[in-house]
C-alpha positions in Angstrom: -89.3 30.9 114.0 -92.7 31.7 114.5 -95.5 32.5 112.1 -98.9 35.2 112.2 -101.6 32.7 111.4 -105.0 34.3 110.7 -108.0 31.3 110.7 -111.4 32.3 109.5 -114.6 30.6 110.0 -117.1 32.2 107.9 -121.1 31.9 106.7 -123.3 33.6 104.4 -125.8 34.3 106.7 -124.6 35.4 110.3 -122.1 32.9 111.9 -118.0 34.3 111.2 -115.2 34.5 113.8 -111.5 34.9 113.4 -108.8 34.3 115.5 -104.7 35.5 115.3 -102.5 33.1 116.5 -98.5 32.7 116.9 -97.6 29.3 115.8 -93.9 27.1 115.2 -92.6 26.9 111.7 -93.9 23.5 109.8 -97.4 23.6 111.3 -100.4 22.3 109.1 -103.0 23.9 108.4 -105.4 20.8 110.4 -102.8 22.0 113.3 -103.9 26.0 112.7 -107.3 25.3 112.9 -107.4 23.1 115.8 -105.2 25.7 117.6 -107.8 28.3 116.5 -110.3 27.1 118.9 -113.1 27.4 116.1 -113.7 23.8 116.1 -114.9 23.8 119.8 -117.1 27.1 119.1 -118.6 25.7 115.9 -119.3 22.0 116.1 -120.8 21.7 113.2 -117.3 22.0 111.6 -116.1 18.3 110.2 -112.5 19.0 108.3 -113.2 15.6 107.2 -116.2 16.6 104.8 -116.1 20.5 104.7 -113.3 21.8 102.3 -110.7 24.1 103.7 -109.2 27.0 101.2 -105.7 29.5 102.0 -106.1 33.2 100.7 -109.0 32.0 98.8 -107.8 28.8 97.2 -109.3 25.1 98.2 
């Protein structure tokens, strides 16, 4: 089974970017966003500090 995966990167001030992506039942969301391609675009990105939220929600 597959799943529609929408990942958002978005700012305030200018900066947003989304990407659709097909991805295999059980994937996390670290796995969405790495497959995203986001993290390469916006280096400043650092899952380790920055919080990460689904339909809203941290």
């Amino acid at each position: 089974m597959t799943l529609s995966v929408e990942v958002y990167y978005a700012l305030p001030e200018v900066k947003s970017a989304v990407r659709a992506l097909s991805l295999g039942e059980g994937v996390t969301l670290r796995e969405a966003i790495e497959a995203s391609g986001l993290l390469a675009q916006f280096p400043e990105i650092d899952l380790s500090m920055q919080k990460v939220g689904v339909f809203g929600k941290i």
